[in-house]
Backbone as CSV, one residue per row, in Angstrom:
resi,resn,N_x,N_y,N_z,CA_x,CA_y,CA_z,C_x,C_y,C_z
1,UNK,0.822,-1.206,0.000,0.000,0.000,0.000,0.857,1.257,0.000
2,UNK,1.610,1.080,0.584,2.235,2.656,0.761,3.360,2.995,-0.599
3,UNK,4.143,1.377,-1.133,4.412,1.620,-2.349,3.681,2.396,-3.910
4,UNK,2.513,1.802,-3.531,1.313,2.401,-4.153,0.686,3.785,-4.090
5,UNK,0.789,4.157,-2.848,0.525,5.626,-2.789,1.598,6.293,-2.884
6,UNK,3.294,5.738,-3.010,4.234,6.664,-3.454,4.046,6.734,-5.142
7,UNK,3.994,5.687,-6.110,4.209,5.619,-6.857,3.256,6.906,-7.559
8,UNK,2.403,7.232,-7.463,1.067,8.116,-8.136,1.831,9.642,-7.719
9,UNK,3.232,9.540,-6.604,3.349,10.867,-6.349,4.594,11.036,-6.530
10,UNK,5.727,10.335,-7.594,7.285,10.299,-7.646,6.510,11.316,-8.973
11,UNK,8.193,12.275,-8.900,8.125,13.000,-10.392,8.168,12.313,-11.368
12,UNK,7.847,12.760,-12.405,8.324,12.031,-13.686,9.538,11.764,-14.037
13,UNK,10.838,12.443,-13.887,12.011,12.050,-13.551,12.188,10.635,-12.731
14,UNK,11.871,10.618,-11.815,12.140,9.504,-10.731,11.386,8.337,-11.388
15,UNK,10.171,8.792,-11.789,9.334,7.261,-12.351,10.052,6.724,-13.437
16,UNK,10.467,7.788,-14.117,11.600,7.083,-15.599,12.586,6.195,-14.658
17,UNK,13.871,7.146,-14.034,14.595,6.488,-13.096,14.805,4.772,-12.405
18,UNK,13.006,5.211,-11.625,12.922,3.742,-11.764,12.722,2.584,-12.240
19,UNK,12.037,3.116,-13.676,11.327,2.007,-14.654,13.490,1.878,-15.189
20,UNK,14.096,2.550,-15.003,15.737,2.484,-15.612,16.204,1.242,-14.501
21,UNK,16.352,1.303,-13.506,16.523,1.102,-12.428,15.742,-0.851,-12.422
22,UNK,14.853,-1.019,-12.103,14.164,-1.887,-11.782,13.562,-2.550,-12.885
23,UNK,13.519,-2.085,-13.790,12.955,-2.893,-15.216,11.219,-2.278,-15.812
24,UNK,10.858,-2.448,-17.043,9.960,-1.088,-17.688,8.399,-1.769,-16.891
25,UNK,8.470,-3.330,-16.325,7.264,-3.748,-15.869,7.489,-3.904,-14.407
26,UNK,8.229,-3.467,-13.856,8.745,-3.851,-12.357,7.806,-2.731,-11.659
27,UNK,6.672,-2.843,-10.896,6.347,-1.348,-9.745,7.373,-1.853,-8.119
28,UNK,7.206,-0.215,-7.757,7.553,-0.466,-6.368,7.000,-1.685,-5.519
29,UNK,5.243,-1.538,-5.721,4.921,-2.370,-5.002,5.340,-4.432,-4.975
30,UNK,5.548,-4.233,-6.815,5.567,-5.632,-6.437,7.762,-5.945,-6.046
31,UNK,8.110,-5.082,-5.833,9.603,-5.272,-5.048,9.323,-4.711,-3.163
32,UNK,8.007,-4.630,-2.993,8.001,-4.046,-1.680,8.135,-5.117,-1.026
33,UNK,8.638,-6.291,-0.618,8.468,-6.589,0.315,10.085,-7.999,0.337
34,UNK,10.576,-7.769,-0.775,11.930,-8.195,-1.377,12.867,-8.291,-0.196
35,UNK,12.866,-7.412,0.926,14.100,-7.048,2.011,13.167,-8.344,3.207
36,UNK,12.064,-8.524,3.153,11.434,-9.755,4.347,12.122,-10.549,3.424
37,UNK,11.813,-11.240,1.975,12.144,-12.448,1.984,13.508,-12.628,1.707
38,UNK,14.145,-11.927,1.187,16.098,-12.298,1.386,16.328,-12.326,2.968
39,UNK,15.742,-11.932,3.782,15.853,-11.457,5.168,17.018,-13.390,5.888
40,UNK,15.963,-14.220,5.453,16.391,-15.525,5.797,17.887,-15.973,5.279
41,UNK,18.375,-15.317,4.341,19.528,-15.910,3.588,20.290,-14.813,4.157
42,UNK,19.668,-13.448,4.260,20.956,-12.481,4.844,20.635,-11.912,6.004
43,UNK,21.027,-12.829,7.212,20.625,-12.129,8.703,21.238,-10.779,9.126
44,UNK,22.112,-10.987,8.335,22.811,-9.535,9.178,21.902,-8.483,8.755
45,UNK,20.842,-8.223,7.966,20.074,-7.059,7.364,18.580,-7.212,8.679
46,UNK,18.478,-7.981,9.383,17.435,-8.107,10.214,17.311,-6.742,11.158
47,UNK,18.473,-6.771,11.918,17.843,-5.190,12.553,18.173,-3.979,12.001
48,UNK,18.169,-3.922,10.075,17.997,-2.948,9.217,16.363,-2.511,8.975
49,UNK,15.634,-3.306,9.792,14.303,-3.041,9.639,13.280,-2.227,10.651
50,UNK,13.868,-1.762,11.911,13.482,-1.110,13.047,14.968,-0.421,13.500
51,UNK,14.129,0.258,14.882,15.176,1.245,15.663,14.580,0.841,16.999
52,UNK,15.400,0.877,17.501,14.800,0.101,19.359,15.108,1.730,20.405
53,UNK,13.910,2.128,19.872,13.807,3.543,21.356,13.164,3.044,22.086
54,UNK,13.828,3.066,23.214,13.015,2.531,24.701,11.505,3.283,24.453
55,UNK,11.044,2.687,24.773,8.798,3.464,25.024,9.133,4.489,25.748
56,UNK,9.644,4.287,26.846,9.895,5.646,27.567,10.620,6.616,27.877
57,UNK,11.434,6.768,26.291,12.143,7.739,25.880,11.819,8.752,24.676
58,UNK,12.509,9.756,24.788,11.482,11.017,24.257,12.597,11.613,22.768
59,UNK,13.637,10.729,22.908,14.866,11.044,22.030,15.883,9.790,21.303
60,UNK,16.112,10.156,20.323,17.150,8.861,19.974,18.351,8.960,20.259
61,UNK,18.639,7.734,20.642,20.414,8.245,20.969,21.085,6.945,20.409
62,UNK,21.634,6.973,19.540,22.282,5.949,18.380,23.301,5.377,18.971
63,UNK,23.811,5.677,20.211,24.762,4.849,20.663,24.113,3.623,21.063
64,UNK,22.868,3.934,21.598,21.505,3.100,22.591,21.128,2.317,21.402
65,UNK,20.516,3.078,20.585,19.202,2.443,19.895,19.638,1.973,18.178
66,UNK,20.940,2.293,18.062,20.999,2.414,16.345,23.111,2.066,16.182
67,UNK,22.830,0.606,17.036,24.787,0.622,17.492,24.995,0.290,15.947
68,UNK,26.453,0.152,15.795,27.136,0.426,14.681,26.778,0.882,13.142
69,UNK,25.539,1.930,12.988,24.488,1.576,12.121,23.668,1.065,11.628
70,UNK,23.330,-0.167,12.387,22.424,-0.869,12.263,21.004,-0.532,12.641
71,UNK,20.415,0.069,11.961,18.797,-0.038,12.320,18.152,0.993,11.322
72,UNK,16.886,1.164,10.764,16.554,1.522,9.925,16.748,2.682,9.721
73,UNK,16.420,3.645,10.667,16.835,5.087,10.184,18.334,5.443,9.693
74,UNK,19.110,4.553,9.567,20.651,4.684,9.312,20.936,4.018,8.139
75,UNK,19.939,2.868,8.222,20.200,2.474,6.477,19.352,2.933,5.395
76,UNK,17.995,3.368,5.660,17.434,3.974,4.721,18.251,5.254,4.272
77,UNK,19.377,6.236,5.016,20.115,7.466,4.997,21.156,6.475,3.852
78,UNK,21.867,5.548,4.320,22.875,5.003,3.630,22.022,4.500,2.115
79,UNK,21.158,4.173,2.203,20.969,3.742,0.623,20.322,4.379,-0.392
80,UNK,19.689,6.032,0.638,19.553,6.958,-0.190,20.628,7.506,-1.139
81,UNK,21.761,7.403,-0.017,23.226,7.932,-0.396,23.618,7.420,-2.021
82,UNK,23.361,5.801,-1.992,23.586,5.236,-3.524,22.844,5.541,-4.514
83,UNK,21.367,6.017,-3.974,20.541,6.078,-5.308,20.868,7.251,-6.089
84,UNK,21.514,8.206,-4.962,22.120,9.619,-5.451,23.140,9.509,-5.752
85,UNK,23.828,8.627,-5.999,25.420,8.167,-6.052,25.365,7.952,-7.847
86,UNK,25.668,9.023,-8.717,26.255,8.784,-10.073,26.944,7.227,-10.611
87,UNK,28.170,7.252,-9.744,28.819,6.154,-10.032,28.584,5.012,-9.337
88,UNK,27.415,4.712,-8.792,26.596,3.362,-8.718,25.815,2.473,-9.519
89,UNK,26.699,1.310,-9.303,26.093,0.311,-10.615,24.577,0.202,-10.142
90,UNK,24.407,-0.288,-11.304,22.596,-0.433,-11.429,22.479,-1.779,-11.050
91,UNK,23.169,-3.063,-10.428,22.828,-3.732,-9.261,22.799,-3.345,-7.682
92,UNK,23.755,-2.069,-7.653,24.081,-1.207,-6.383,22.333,-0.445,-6.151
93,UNK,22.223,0.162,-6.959,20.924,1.135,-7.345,19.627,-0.029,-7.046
94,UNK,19.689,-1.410,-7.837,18.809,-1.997,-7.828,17.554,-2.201,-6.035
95,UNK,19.448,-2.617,-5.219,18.870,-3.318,-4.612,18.524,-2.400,-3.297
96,UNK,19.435,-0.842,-3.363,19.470,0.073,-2.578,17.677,0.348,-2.307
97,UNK,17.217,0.398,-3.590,15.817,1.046,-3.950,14.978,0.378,-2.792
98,UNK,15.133,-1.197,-3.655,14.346,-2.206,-2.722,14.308,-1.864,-1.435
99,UNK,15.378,-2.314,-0.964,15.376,-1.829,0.836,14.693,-0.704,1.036
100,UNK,15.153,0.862,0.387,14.357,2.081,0.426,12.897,1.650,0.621
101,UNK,12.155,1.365,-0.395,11.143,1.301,-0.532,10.331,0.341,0.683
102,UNK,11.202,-0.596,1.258,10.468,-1.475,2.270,11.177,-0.711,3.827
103,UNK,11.903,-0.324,3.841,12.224,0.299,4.977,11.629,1.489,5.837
104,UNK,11.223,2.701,4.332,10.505,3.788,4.630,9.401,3.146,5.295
105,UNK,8.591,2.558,4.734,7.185,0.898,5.124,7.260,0.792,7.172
106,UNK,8.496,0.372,6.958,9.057,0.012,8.129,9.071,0.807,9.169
107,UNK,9.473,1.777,8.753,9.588,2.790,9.555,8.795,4.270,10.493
108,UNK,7.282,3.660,9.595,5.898,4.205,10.131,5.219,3.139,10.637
109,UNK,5.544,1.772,10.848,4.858,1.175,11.382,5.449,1.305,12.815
110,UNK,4.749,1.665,13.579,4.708,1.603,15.123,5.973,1.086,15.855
111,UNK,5.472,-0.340,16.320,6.549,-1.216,16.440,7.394,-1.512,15.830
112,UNK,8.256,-1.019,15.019,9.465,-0.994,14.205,10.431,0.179,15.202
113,UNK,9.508,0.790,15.929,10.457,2.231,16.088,9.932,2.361,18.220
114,UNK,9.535,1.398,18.538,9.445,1.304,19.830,10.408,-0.028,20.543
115,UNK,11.459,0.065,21.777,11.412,-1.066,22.435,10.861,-1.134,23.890
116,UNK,9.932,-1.842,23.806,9.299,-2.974,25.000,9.654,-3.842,25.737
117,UNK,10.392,-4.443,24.965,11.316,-5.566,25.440,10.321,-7.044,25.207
118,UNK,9.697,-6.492,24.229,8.626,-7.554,23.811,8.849,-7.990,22.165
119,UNK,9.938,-7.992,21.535,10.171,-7.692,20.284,9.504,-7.555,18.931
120,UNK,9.210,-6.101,19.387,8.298,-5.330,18.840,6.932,-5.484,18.886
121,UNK,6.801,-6.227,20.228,4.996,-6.704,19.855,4.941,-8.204,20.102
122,UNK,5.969,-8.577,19.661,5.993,-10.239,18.907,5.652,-10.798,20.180
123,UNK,5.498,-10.778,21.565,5.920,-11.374,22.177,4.344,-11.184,23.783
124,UNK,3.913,-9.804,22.696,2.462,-9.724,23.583,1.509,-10.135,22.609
125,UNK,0.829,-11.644,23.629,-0.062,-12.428,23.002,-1.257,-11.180,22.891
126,UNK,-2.280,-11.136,21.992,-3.498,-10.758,22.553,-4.639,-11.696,21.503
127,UNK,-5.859,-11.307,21.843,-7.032,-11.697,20.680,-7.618,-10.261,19.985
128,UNK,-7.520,-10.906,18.739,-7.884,-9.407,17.433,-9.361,-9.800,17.244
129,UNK,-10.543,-9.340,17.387,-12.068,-10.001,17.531,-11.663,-11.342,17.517
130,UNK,-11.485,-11.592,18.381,-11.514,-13.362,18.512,-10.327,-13.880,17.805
131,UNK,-9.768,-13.532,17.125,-8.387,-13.980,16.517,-7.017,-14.658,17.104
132,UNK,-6.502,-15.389,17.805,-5.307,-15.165,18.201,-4.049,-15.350,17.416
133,UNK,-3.672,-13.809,18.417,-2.807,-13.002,17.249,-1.300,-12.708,18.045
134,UNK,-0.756,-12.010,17.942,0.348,-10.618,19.151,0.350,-9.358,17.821
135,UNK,0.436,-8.463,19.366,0.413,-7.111,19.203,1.166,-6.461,17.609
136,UNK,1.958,-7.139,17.286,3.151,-7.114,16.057,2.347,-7.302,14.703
137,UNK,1.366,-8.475,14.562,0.663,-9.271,13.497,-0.623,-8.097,13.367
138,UNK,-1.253,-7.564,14.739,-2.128,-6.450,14.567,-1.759,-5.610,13.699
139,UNK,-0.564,-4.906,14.209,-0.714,-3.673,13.436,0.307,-4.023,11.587
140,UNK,1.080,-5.177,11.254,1.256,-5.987,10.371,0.746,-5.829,9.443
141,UNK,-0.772,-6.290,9.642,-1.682,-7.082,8.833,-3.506,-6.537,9.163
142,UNK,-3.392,-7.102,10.280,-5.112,-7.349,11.121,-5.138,-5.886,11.090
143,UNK,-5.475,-4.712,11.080,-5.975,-3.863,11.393,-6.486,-3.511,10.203
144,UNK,-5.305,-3.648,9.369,-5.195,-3.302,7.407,-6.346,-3.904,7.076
145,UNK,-6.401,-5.119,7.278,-7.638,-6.189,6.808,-9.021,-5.718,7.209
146,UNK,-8.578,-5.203,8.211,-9.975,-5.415,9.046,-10.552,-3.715,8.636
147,UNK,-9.625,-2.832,8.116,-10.419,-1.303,7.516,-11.171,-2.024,6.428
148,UNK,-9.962,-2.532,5.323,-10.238,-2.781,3.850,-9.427,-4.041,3.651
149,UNK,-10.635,-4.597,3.363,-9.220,-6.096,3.126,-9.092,-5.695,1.629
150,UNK,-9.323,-5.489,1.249,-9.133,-5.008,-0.445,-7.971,-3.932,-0.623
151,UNK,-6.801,-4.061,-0.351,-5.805,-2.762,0.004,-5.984,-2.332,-1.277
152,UNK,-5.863,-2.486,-2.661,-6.073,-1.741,-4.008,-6.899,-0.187,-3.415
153,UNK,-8.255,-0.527,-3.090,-8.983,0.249,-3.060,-8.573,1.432,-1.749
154,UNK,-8.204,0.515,-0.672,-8.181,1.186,0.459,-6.591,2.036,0.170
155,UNK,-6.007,2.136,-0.621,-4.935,2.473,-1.270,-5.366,4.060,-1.558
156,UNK,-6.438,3.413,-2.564,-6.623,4.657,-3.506,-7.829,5.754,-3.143
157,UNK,-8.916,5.306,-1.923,-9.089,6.062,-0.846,-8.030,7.115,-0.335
158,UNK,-7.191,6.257,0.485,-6.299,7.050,0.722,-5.497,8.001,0.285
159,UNK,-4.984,8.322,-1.033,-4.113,8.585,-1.797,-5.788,10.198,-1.867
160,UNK,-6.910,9.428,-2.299,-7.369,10.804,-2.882,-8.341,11.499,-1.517
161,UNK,-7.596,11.123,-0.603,-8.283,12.213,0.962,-6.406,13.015,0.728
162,UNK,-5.703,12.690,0.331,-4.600,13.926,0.475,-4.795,15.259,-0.345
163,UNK,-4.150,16.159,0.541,-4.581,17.226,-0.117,-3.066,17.704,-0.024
164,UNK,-2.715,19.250,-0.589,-1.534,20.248,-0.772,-0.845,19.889,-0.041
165,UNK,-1.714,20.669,1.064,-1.203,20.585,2.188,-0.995,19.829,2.924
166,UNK,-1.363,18.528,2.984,-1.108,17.004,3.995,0.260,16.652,3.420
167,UNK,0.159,16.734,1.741,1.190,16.259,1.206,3.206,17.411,1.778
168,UNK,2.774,18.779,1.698,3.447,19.165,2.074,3.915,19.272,3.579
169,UNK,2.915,19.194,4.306,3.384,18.887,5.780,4.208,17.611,6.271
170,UNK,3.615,16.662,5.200,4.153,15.090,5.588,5.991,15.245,5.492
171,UNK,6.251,15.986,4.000,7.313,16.047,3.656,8.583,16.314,4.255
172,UNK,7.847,17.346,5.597,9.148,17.676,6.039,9.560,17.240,6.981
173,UNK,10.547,17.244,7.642,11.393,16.624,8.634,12.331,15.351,8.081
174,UNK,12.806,15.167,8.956,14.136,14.367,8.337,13.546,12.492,8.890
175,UNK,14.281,11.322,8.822,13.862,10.518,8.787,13.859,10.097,10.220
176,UNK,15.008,10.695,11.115,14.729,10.462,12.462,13.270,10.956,13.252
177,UNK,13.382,12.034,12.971,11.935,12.937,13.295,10.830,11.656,12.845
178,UNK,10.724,11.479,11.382,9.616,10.534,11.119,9.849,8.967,12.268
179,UNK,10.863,8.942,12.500,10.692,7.712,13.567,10.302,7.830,15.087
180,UNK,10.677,9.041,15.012,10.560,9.446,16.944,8.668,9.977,16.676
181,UNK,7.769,9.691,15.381,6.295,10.300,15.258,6.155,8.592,15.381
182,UNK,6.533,7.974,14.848,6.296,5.763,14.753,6.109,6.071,16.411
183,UNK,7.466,6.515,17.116,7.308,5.941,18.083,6.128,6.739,19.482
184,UNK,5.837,7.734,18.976,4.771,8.190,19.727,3.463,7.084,19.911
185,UNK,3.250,7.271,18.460,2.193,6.644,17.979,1.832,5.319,18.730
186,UNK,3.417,4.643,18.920,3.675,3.265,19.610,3.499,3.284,21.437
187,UNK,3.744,4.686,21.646,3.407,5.040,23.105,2.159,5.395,23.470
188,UNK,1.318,6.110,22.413,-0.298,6.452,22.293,-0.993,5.530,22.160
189,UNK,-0.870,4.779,21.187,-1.622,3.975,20.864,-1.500,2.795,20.731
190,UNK,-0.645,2.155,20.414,-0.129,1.101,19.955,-0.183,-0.026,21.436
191,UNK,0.491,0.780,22.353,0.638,0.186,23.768,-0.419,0.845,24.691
192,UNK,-0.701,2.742,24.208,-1.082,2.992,25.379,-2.689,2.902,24.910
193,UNK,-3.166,2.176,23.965,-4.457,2.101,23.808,-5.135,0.653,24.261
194,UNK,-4.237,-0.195,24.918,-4.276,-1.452,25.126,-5.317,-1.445,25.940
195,UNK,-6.410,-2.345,26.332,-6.881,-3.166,27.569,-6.157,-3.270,29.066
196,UNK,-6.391,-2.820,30.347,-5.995,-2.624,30.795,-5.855,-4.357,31.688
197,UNK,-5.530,-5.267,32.656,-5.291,-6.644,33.003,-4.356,-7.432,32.236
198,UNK,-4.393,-8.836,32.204,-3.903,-9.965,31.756,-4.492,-10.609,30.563
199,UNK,-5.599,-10.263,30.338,-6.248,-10.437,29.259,-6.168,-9.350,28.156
200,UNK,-5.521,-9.603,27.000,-5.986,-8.439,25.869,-6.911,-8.860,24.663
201,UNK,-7.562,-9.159,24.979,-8.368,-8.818,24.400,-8.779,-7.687,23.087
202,UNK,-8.642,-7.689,22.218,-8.894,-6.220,21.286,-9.877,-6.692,20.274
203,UNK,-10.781,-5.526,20.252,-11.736,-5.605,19.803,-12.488,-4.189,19.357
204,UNK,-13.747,-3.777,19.345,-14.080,-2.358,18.343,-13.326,-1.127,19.128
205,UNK,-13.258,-0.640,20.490,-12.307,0.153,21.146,-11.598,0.287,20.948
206,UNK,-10.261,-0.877,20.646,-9.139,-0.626,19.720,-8.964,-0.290,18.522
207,UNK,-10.091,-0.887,18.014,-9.963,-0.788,16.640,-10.096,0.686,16.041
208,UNK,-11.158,1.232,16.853,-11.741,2.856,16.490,-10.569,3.728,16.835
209,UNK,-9.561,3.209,17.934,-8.455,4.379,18.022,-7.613,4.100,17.149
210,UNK,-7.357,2.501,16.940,-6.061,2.522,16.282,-6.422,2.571,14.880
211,UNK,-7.790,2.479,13.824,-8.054,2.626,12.427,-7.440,3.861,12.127
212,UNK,-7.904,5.257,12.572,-7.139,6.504,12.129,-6.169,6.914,12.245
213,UNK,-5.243,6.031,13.111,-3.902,6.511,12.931,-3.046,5.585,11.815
214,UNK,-3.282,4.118,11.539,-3.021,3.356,10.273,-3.462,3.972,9.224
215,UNK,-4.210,4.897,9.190,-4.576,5.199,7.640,-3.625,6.408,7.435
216,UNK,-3.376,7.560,8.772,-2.229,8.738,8.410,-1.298,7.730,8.682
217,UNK,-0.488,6.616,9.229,0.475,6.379,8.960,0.887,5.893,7.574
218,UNK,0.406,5.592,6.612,0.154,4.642,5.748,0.348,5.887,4.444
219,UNK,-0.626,7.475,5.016,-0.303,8.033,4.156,0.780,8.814,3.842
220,UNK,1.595,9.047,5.175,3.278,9.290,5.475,3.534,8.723,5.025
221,UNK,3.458,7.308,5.023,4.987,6.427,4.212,4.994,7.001,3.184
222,UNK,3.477,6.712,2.612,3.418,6.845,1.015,4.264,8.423,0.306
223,UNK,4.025,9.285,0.603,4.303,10.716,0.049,5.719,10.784,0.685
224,UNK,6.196,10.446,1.787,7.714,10.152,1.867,8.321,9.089,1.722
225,UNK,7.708,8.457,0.981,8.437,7.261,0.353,8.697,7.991,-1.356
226,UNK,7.824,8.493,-1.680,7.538,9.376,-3.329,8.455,10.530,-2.752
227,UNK,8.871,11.091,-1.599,9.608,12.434,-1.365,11.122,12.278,-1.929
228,UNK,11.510,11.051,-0.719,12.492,10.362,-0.379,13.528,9.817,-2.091
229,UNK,12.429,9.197,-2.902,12.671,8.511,-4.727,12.774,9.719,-5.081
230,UNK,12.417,10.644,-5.333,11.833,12.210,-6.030,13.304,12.868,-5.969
231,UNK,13.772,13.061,-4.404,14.802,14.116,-4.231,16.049,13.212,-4.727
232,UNK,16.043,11.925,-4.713,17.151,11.202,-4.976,17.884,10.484,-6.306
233,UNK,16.491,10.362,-6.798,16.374,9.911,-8.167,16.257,11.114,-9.292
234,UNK,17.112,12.123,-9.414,16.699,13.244,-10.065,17.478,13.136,-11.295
């Protein structure tokens, strides 16, 4: 989805770029998700997919949360670096994109950019209307499904509630900023909208807080995922 709502908003420059780049039938979306499945053959790229800010911290501090470069806000910076990089081969370019494109993804989802000490979710059981699920697979999948299981459409909803100005507000700030907004989101809602006991239970309460913030997160990726290709791919 969010490949999808970048693609409708890269310049025309960048869309050439990438049809150069990735091949004349290749979209973002169908390479979005390329960095999960190499993930198994290349472990060392695993915590290229989140940033571990404690929940109850208000700042990143990369010695803490982002050691030797490893974690998403540091590699999405590094592989912007290649796409802007002249003298990068177009397997360099290829695969830089990929990651780009699934990382930005990554990096508005909630739990990608909170630590719990629950890894990322994975590790708090709950029930999604009757589902059993953890907290991680919710916001994943189950929430997505459960607006629009039809993401095409719920895509293109989305894409046409943006306006000038959403689009230009989204744009700015840098990619840390966009992670320390994941991780609010992950302190508001994500955790702090939970069921209160031993039981979680989630069900329409959750669902009503956490539907409107998946749909602006979803539309961030998208227009800074199209920002991100746009300024780089020129």
């Amino acid at each position: 989805m969010v490949a999808t709502i970048a693609e409708r908003h890269l310049t025309a420059r960048a869309r050439e770029r990438v049809r150069q780049i990735l091949g004349p039938e290749v979209s973002l979306a169908a390479v979005s998700t390329w960095a999960d499945e190499i993930r198994p053959s290349r472990p060392k790229t695993a915590p290229w997919h989140y940033i571990d800010i404690p929940l109850n911290a208000s700042a990143i501090d990369p010695a803490r949360d982002c050691q030797d470069g490893d974690c998403v806000t540091a590699v999405i910076t590094r592989f912007v670096a290649v796409l802007r990089d002249n003298a990068s081969s177009l397997d360099a370019k290829s695969e830089a994109l990929k990651f780009v494109v699934h990382f930005v993804a990554d990096l508005h989802q909630p739990l990608h950019c909170a630590d719990n000490h629950d890894r990322g979710g994975n590790d708090v059981h709950v029930t999604f209307f009757g589902q059993n699920a953890n907290l991680h697979s919710v916001w994943d999948t189950l929430l997505i499904e459960r607006i629009d299981p039809d993401t095409g459409s719920y895509a293109k909803r989305l894409d046409a509630a943006l306006t000038n100005s959403n689009i230009s507000t989204f744009e700015a700030g840098t990619v840390e900023d966009w992670a320390l907004e994941s991780h609010a989101v992950a302190q508001k809602v994500a955790y702090g909208a939970l069921p209160r006991g031993e039981t979680l239970g989630l069900g329409a309460d959750y669902f009503q807080t956490a539907a409107p913030t998946v749909d602006l997160q979803l539309q961030e990726a998208g227009i800074r995922l199209a920002f991100i290709l746009s300024t780089a791919l020129r």
